[in-house]
VOLODO-877762 format. One record per residue (C-alpha): residue number from 0; residue in one letter; x, y, z. Coordinates in steps of 0.1 Angstrom, whole numbers. Layout:
REM residues N
{pos NUM; code a; east X; north Y; up Z}
...
//
This chain:
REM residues 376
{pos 0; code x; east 0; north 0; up 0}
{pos 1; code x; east 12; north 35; up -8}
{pos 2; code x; east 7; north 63; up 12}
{pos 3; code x; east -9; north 97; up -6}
{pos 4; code x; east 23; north 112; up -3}
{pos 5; code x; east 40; north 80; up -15}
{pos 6; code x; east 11; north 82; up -44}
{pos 7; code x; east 18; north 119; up -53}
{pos 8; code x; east 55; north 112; up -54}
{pos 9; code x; east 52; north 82; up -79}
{pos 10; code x; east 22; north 92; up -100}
{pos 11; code x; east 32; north 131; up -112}
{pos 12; code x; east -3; north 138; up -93}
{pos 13; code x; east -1; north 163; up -62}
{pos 14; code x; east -19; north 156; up -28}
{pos 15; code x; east -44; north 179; up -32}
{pos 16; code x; east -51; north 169; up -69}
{pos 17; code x; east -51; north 129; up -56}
{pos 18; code x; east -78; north 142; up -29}
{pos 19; code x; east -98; north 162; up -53}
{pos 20; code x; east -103; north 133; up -79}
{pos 21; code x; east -115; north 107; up -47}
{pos 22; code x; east -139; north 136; up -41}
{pos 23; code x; east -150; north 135; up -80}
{pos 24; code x; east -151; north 96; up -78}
{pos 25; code x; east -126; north 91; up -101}
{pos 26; code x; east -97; north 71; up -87}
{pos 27; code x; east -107; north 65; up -45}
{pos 28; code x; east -82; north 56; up -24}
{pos 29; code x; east -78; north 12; up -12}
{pos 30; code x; east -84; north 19; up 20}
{pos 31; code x; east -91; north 55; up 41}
{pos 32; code x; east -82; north 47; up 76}
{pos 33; code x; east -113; north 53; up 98}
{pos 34; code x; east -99; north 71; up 124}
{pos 35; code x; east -75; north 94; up 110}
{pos 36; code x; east -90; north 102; up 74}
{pos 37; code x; east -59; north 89; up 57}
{pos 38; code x; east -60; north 78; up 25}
{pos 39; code x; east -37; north 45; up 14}
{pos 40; code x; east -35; north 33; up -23}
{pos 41; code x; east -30; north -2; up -36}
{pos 42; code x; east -3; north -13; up -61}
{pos 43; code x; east -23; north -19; up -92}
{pos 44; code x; east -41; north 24; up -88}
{pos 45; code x; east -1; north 38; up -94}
{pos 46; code x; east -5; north 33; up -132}
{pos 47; code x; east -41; north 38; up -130}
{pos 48; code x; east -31; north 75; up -115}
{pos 49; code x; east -3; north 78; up -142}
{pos 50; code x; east -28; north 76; up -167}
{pos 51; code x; east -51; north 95; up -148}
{pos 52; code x; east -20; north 125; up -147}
{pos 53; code x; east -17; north 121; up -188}
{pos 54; code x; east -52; north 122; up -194}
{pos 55; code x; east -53; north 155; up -176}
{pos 56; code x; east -23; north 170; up -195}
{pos 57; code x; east -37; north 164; up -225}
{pos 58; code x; east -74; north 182; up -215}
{pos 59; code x; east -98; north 152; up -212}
{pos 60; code x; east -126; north 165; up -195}
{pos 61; code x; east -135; north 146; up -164}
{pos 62; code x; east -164; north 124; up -175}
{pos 63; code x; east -142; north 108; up -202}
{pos 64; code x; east -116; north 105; up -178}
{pos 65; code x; east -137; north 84; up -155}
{pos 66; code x; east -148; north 59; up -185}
{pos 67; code x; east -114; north 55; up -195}
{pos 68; code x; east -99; north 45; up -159}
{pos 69; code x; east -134; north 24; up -155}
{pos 70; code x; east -125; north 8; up -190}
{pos 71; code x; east -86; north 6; up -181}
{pos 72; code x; east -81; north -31; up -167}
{pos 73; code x; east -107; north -44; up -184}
{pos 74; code x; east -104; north -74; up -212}
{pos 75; code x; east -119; north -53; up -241}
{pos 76; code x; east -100; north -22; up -241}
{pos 77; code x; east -120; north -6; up -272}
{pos 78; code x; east -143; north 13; up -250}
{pos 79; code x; east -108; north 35; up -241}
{pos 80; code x; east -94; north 34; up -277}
{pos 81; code x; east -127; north 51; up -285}
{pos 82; code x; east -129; north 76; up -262}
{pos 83; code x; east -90; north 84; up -270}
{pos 84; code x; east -96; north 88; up -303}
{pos 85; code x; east -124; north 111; up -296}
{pos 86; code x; east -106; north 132; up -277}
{pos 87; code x; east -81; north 136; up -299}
{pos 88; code x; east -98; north 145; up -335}
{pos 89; code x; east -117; north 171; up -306}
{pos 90; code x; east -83; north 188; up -301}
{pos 91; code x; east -71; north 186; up -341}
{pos 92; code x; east -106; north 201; up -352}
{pos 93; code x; east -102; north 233; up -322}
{pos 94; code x; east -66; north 234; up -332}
{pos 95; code x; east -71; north 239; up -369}
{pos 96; code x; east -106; north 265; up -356}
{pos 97; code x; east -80; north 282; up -341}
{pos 98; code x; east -53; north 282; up -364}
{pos 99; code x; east -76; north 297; up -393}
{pos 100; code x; east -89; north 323; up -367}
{pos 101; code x; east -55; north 332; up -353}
{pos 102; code x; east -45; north 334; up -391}
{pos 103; code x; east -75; north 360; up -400}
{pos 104; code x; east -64; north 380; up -369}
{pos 105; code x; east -26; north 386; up -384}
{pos 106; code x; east -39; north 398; up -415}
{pos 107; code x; east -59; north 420; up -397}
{pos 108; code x; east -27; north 431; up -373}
{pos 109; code x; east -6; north 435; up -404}
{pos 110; code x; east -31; north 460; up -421}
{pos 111; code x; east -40; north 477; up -388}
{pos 112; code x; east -19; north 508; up -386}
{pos 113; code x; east -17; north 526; up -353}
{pos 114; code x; east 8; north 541; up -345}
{pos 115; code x; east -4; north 546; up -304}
{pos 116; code x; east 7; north 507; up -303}
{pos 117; code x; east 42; north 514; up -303}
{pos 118; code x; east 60; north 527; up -274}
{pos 119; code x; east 78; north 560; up -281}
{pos 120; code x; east 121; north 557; up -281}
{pos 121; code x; east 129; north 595; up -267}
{pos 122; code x; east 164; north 606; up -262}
{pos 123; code x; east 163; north 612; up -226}
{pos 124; code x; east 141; north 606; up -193}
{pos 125; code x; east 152; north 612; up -158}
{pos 126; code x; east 133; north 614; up -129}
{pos 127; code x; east 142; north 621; up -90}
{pos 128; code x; east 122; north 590; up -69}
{pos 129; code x; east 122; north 588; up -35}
{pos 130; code x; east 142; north 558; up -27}
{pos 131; code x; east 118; north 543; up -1}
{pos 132; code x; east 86; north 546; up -21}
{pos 133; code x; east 100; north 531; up -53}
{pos 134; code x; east 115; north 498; up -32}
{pos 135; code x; east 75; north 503; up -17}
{pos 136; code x; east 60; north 504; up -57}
{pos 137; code x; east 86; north 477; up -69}
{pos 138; code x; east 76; north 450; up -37}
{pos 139; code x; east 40; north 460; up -44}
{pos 140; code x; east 39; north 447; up -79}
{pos 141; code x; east 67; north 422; up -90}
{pos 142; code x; east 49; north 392; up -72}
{pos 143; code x; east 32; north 397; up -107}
{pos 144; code x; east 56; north 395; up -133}
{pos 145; code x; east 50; north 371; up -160}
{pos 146; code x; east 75; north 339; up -168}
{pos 147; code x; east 61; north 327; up -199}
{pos 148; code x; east 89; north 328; up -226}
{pos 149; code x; east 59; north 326; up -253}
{pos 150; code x; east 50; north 360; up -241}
{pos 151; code x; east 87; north 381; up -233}
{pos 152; code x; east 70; north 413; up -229}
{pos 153; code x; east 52; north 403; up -196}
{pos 154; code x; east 85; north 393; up -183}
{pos 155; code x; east 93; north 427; up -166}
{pos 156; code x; east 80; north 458; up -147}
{pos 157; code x; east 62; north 486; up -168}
{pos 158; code x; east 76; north 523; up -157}
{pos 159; code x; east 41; north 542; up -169}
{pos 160; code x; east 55; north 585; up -163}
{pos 161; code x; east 29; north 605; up -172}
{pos 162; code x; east 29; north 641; up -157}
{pos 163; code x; east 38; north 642; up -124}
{pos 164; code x; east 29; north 604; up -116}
{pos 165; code x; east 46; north 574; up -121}
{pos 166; code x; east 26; north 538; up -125}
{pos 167; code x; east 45; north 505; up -118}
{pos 168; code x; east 30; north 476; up -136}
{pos 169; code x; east 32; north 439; up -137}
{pos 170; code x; east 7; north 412; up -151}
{pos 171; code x; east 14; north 375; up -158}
{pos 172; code x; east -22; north 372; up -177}
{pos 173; code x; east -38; north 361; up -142}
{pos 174; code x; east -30; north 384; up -118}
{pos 175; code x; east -21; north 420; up -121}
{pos 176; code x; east -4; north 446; up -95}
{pos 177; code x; east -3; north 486; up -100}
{pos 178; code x; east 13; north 511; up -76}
{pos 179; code x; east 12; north 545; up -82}
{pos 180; code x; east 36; north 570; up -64}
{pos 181; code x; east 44; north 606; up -75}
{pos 182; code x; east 78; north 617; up -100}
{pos 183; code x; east 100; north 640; up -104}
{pos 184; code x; east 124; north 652; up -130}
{pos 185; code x; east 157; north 668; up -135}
{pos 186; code x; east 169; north 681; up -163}
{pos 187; code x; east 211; north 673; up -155}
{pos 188; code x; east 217; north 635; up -153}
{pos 189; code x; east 202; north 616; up -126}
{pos 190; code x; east 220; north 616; up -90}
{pos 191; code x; east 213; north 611; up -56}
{pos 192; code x; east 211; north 647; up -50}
{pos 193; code x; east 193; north 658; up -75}
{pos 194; code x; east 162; north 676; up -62}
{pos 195; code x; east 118; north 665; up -73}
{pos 196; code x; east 102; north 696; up -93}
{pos 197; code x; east 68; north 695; up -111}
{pos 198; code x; east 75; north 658; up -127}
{pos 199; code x; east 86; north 648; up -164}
{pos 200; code x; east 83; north 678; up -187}
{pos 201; code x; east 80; north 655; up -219}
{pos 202; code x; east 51; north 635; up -232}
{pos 203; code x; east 41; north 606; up -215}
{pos 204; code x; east 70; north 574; up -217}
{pos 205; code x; east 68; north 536; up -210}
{pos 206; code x; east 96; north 516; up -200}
{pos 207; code x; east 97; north 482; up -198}
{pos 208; code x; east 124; north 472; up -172}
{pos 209; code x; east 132; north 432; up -174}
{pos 210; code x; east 127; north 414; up -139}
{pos 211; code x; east 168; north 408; up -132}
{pos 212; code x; east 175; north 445; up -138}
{pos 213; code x; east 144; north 454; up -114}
{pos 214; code x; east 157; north 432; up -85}
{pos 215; code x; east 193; north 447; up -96}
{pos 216; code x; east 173; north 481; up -94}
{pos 217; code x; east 154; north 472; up -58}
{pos 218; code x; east 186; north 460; up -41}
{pos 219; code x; east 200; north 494; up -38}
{pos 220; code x; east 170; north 513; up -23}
{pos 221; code x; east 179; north 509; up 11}
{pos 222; code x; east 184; north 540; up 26}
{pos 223; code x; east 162; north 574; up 20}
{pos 224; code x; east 181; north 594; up 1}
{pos 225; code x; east 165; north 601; up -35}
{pos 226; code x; east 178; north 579; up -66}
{pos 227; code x; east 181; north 589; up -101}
{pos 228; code x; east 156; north 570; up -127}
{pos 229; code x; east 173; north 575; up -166}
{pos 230; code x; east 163; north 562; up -198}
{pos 231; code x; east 181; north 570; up -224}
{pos 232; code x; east 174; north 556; up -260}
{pos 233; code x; east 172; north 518; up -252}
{pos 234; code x; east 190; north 518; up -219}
{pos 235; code x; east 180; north 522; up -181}
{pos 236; code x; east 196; north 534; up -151}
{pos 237; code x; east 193; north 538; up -117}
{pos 238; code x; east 219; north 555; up -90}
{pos 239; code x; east 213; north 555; up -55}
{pos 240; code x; east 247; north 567; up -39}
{pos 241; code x; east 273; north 556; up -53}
{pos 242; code x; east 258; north 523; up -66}
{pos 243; code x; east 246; north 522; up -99}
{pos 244; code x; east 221; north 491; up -114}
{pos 245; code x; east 217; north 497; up -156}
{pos 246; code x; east 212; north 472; up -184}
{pos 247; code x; east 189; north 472; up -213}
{pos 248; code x; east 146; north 482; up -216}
{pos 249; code x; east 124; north 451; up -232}
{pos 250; code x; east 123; north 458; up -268}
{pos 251; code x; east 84; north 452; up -265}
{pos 252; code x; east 55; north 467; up -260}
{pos 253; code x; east 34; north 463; up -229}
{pos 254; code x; east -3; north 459; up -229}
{pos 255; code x; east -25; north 491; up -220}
{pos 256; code x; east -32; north 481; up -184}
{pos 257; code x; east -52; north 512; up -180}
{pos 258; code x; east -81; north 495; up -200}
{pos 259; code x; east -76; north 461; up -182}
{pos 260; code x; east -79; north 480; up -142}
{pos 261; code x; east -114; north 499; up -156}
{pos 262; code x; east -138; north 476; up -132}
{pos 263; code x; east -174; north 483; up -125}
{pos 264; code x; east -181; north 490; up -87}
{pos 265; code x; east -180; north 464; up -67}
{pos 266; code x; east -190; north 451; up -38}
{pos 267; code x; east -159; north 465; up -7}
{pos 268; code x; east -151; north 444; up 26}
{pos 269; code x; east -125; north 452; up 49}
{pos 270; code x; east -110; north 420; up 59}
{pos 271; code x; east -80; north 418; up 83}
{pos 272; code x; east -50; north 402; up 67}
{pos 273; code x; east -36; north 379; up 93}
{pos 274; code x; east -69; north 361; up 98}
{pos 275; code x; east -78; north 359; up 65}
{pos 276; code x; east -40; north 341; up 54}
{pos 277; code x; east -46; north 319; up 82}
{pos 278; code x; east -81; north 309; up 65}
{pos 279; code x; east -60; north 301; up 37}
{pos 280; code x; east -37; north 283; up 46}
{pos 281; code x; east -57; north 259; up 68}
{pos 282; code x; east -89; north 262; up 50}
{pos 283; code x; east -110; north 240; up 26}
{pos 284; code x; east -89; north 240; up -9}
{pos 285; code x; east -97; north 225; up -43}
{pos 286; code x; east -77; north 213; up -70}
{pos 287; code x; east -82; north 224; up -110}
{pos 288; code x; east -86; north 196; up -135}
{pos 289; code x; east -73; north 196; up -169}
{pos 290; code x; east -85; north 219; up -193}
{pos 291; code x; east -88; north 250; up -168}
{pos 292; code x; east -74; north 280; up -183}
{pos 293; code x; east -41; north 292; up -162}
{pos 294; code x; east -14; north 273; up -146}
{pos 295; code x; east -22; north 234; up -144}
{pos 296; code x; east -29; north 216; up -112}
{pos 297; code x; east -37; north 247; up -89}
{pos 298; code x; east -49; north 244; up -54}
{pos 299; code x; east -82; north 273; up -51}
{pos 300; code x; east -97; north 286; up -29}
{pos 301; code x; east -132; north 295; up -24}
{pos 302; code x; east -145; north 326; up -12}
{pos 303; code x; east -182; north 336; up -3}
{pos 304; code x; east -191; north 370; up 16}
{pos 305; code x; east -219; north 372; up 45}
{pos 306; code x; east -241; north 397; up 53}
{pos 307; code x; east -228; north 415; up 79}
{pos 308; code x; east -195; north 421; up 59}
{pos 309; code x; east -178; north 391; up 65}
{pos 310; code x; east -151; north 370; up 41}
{pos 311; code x; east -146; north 332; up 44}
{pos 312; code x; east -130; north 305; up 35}
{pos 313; code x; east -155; north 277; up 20}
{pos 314; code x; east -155; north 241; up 11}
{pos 315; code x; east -173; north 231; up -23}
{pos 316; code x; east -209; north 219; up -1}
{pos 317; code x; east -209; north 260; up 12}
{pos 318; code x; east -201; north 278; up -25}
{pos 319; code x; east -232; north 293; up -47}
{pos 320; code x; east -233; north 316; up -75}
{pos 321; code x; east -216; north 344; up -57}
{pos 322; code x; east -188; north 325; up -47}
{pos 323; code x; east -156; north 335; up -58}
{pos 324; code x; east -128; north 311; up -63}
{pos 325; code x; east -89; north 320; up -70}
{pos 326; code x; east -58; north 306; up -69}
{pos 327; code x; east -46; north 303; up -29}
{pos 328; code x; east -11; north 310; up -39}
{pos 329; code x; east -19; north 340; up -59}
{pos 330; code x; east -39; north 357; up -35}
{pos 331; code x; east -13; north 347; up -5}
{pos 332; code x; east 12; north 366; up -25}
{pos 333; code x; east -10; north 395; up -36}
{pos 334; code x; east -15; north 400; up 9}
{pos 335; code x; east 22; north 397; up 16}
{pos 336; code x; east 25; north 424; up -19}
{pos 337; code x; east 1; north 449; up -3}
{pos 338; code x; east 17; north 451; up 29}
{pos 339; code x; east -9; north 457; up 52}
{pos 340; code x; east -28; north 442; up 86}
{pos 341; code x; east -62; north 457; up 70}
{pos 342; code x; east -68; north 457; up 32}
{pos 343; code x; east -103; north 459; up 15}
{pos 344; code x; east -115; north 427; up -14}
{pos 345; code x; east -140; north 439; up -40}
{pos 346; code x; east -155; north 418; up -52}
{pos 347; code x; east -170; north 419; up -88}
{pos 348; code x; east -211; north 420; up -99}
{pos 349; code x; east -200; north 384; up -110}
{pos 350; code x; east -185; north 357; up -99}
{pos 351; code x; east -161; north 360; up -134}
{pos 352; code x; east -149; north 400; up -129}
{pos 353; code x; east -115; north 399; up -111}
{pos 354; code x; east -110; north 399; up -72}
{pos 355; code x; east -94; north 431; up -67}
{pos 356; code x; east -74; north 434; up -34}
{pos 357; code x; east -67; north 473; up -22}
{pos 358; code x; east -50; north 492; up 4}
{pos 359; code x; east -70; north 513; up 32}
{pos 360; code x; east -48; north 542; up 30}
{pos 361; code x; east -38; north 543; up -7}
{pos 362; code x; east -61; north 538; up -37}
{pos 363; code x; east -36; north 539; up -61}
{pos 364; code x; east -22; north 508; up -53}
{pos 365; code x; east -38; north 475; up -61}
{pos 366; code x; east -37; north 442; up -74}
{pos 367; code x; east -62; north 426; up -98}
{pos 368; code x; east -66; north 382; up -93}
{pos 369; code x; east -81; north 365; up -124}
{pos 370; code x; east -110; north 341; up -108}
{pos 371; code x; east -108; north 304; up -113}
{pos 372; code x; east -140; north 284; up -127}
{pos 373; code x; east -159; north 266; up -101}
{pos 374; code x; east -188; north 248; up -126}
{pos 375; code x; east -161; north 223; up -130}
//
């Protein structure tokens, strides 16, 4: 007999994953002690949960899963060579939908001209930033940076300068974190003692800063004297000191996050932060199947408000239509980001708008969760 752990460690299935398909009836544990709630696997189910992990790689919805492994030991194995097969021509016919629709849209994106898509190359920007509030907007947001290497433009911080403000940006598709602080600009080059007037004179400039030169760029903020921000053609500085962090922009653009954090009213709870990551962590979780859009195999949590103003943690008996489920991690990460014992989650008209998680004290600063599917 193999213990769950045992059965995670040997099957490319994770614990949670392992105890959401017993709850779906799909592959149950040998034996479940009685008094502890443990769950113990035979032999024979660690090739039965190996095919169970494939199956969900390659986006078998759960019903046909459940045939298959049914069909798996059995004498005729046609049943399972049908449903296979199924699958399969499913994926070829939405693969070649898609190809002729993602081929449609690059006509369209090679006659489109508009030149607002491009972000501008200017000589020269510097700014004066306090160095304690740009380490503050840096933290706040880089939880949030993309790693795809399919999409290399997500893979750093956006520097939005615009007036007098400055907007730090970072999305990864399923989350999103913007902090907002105030600028200023200096005309000589950029250096510690350079002194914050009205902001950046110039039209409005995007930087994309690649996640190593941020960190490079965070580690010096650690004292409160002012640092110098530069751009100048395709290279970015900072100075703090005597220290200097510079390396090369993203040669991308970055999508208009302005039109992505335009959210309808929602409804606003103050929650307290260390009870709610203590819900968390020990609460009721559930487990994605394959197929769900965003990272495979990740542990959600599911979140329902009360009346009296109240956020909780709820198993899958307790959701209903206004539950809100997200990725535990995500929104673990996006607490620790916003540094704060009391924060305030608004929550969308619908249970598909994104969770957005704000500070108290500073509505410029925020971060945006993607929700998970629950109809699964």
């Amino acid at each position: 007999m193999r213990s769950i752990g045992e059965m995670a460690r040997d099957s490319g299935l994770g614990v949670s994953a392992l105890r959401f398909y017993d709850r779906a009836g799909v592959l149950a544990p040998a034996r479940v002690d009685p008094a502890s709630g443990y769950r113990w696997y035979a032999p024979e189910q660690l090739d039965e949960a190996r095919v169970l992990a494939r199956l969900r790689r390659a986006g078998m919805p759960l019903a046909d899963i459940r045939l298959v492994l049914a069909g798996w030991s059995g004498a005729d194995p046609d049943l399972v060579r049908r449903l296979l097969q199924a699958h399969l021509r499913r994926l070829e016919r939405g693969l070649a939908e898609a190809r002729s629709e993602f081929s449609t849209l690059r006509a369209l994106l090679d006659h489109r001209e508009n030149p607002m898509t491009a972000s501008p190359r200017t000589d020269t920007v510097r700014l004066s930033l306090g160095s304690p509030e740009l380490a503050g907007a840096i933290d706040a947001v880089r939880f949030a940076v993309g790693k795809d290497p399919e999409l290399p433009m997500l893979g750093g911080v956006l520097f939005d300068v615009d007036g007098d403000t400055l907007h730090v940006v970072a999305t990864d598709r399923y989350r999103m974190a913007v902090a907002r602080m105030a600028s200023g600009s200096d005309s000589a080059s950029p250096s510690p003692s350079a002194s914050a007037s009205a902001g950046h004179g110039g039209p409005r400039e995007q930087v994309v800063v690649p996640a190593p030169l941020v960190d490079a760029m965070r580690a010096l903020l650690g004292s409160d004297e002012p640092a110098g921000f530069a751009v100048e053609a395709d290279r970015v500085t900072l100075e703090a000191g005597e220290r200097q962090a510079s390396g090369q922009r993203l040669a991308h653009d970055f999508p208009d996050y302005r039109r992505l954090v335009q959210l309808p009213a929602g409804r606003r709870v103050v929650v307290d932060v260390p009870a709610l990551r203590e819900a968390l962590e020990t609460g009721p979780v559930r487990t994605t199947e394959a197929g769900e859009p965003g990272p495979s195999a990740r542990d959600v949590s599911v979140l329902a408000t009360t009346d009296d103003g109240t956020v909780t943690v709820v198993g899958d008996g307790d959701a209903d239509g206004n539950s809100v489920g997200v990725d535990r991690g995500f929104l673990l990460d996006a607490l620790a980001a916003a540094d704060r014992d009391r924060l305030v989650l608004e929550f969308g008209a619908a249970p598909t708008a994104p969770l957005a998680i704000r500070r108290t004290d500073d509505e410029g600063t925020f971060s945006l969760l993607m929700p998970v599917r629950l109809d699964s």
